[in-house]
N, C-alpha and C positions, 0 to 999 in steps of 0.2 A: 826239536819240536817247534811247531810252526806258531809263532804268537798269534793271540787272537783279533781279527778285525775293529780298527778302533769304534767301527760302527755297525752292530748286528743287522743282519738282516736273516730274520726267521725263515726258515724251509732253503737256508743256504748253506754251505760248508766252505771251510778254506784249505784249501789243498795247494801243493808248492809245483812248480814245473823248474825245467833245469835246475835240478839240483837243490831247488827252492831261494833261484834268484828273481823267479816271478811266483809273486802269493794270486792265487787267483779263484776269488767267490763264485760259488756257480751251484746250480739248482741241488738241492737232495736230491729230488728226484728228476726224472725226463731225462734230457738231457746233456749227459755229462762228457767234457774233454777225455781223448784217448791224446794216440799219439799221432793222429793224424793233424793238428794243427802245429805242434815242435815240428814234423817234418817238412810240411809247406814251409813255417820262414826259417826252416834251416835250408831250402833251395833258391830264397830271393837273393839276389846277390847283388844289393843297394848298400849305394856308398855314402858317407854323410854328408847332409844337403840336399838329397833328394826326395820326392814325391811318392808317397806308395799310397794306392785307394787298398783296406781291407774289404772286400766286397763280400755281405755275409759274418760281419765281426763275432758275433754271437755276445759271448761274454767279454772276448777280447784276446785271447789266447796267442794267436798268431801275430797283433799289434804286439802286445806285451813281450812274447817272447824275438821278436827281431830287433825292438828297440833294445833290447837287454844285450843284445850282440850287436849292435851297430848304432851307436848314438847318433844325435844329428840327424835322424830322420824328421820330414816330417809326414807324417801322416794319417789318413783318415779313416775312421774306422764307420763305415755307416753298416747301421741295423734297425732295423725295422720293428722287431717283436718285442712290447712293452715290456717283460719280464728280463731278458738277456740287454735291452738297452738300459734297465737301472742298473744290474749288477758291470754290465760294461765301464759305466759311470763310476762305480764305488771301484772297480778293479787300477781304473786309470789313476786315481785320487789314491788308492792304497798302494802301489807302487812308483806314486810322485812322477808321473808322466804327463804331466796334463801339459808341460810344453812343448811335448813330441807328439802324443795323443791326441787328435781334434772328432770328438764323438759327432756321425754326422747322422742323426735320425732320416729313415725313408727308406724306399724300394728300389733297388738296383735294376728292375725293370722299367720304372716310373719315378725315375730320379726328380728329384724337385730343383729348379730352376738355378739354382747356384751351382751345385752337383752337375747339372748337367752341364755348365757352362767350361767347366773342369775338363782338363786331363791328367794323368797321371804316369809318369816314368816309370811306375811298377804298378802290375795290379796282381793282385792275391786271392783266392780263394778256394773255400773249400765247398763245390757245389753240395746239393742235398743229392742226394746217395739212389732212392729209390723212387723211379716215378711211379705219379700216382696210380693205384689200381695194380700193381704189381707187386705190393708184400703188404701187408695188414698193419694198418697204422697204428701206432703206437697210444695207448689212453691218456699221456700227459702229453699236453699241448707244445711245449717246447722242443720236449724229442718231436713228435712228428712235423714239426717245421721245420728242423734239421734236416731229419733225415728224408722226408716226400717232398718230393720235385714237382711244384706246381706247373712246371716247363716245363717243354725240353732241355736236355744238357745244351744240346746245340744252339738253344735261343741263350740261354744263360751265358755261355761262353761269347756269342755275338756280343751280347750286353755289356761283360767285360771289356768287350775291346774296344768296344765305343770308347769309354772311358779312359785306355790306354792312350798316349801319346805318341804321333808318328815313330817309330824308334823303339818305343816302349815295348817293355817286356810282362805278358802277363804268366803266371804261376800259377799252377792248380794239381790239387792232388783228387786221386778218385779211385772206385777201386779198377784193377788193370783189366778186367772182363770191359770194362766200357772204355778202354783204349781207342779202340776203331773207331767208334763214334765221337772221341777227343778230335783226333789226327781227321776226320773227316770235315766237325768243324771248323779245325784251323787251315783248311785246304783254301787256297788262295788268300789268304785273311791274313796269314803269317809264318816269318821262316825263321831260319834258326832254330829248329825245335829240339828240345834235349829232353832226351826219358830217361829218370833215373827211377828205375822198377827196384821194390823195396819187398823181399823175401820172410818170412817167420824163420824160417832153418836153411840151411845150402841145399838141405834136398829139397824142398817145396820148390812150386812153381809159385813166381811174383802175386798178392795179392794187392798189394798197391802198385801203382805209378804218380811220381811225382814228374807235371811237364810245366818245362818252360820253353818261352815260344817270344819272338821278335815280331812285334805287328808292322806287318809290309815287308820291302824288299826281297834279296833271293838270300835262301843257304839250304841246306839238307837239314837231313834227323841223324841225330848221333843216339847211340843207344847202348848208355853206359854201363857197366858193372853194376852188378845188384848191390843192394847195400844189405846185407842180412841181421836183422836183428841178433837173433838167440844162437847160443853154441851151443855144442853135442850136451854141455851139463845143464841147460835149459837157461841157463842166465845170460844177460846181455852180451853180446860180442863188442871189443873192445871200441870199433865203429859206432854202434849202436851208442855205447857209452859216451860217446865223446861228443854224438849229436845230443840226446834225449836228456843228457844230464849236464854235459860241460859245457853245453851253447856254440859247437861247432858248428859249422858250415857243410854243407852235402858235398858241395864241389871238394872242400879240404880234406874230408873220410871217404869217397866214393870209392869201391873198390878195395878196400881195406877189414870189410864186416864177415868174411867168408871165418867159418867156426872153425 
């Protein structure tokens, strides 16, 4: 059982990720982490000592769970929405990150003048899912900022790379129907790109993609083995398990999830 936050904060809960080596506060309602932020920094692949911008932290999920695999990071988590930037706060401070953790308030489109001044050897994130006008927004504020895309994907992923470092690698997970419009994005902007399409069952087709991508120079698309969550008994496949709950690495289980 997951002990309780040494400091309440009403209309929140505490819930554990990997295995409950990240405790991580976040809304009752709106809002709530799935497994789509374990799978983004289980695809970063930052060594310690390096730079990674979280762009979009929300609560912190994605910070929390990389640092929890790879210490000696540093990096930044900027969020903009006053409700997920307190509990960001309390999340950093209740799993004693605050020296890897640098909470950076603002807009990844209209970065503020420090931020912008930045780059970053990793960048991360998990865009908002559905643009506006195109699924009925949600009646709590923090889910629909999550999930509606005041953008395009395509502007957001430019945004990203701004912030990327020549060299740099940015990370993004989304679901795989907006694939084409990813790869469209990173079309001259960036090579190296690697899709690791992430499955419910071996018979479904991929409803995620998680892509990492080299901003500038030359390479191709590698388009790895699914990683399949669930087996024929409906519970995690052994891959699954090693990412979502042991804090493994995607490159280290890829190709290993098949039921």
């Amino acid at each position: 059982m997951i002990p309780p936050p040494p400091i309440a904060h009403p209309g929140a809960t505490l819930d554990g990720l990997l295995g409950g080596r990240v405790r991580l506060l976040q809304p009752e309602r709106g809002y709530r982490v799935a497994i789509d932020p374990v799978l983004l920094a289980a695809a970063v692949a930052a060594k310690a000592g390096e730079t990674v911008l979280d762009a979009g932290a929300g609560t912190g999920a994605v910070a929390l769970c990389l640092t929890a695999r790879v210490p000696g990071l540093a990096v930044a988590a900027l969020e903009r929405d006053p409700l997920h930037l307190g509990l960001l706060r309390a999340n950093v401070a209740l799993n004693d990150r605050e020296d890897a953790i640098a909470v950076e308030p603002g807009d990844l489109l209209a970065p503020a003048p420090g931020l912008k001044a930045r780059t970053f050897e990793w960048v991360a994130t998990n865009p908002p899912f559905h643009p506006v006008g195109r699924s009925s927004p949600s009646p709590f504020a923090s889910r629909a900022a999550a999930h509606g895309a005041a953008v395009p994907l395509a502007d957001w992923i430019a945004a990203c790379l701004r912030r990327a470092a020549p060299g740099g690698r940015l990370v993004l997970v989304h679901r795989a129907a907006e694939l084409g419009t990813v790869m469209a994005a990173l079309l001259d902007k960036a090579a190296e790109v690697t899709i690791f399409p992430v499955q419910a069952r071996a018979r479904d087709p991929a409803g995620r993609v998680v892509v990492r991508a080299r901003k500038g120079g030359k390479g191709g698309v590698r388009l790895l083995p699914p990683l399949v969550l669930h087996a024929s008994d409906g519970g995690w496949t052994a891959a699954a398990e090693a990412v979502l709950r042991g804090g493994a690495s995607l490159d280290a289980v890829v190709g290993k999830g098949e039921a």
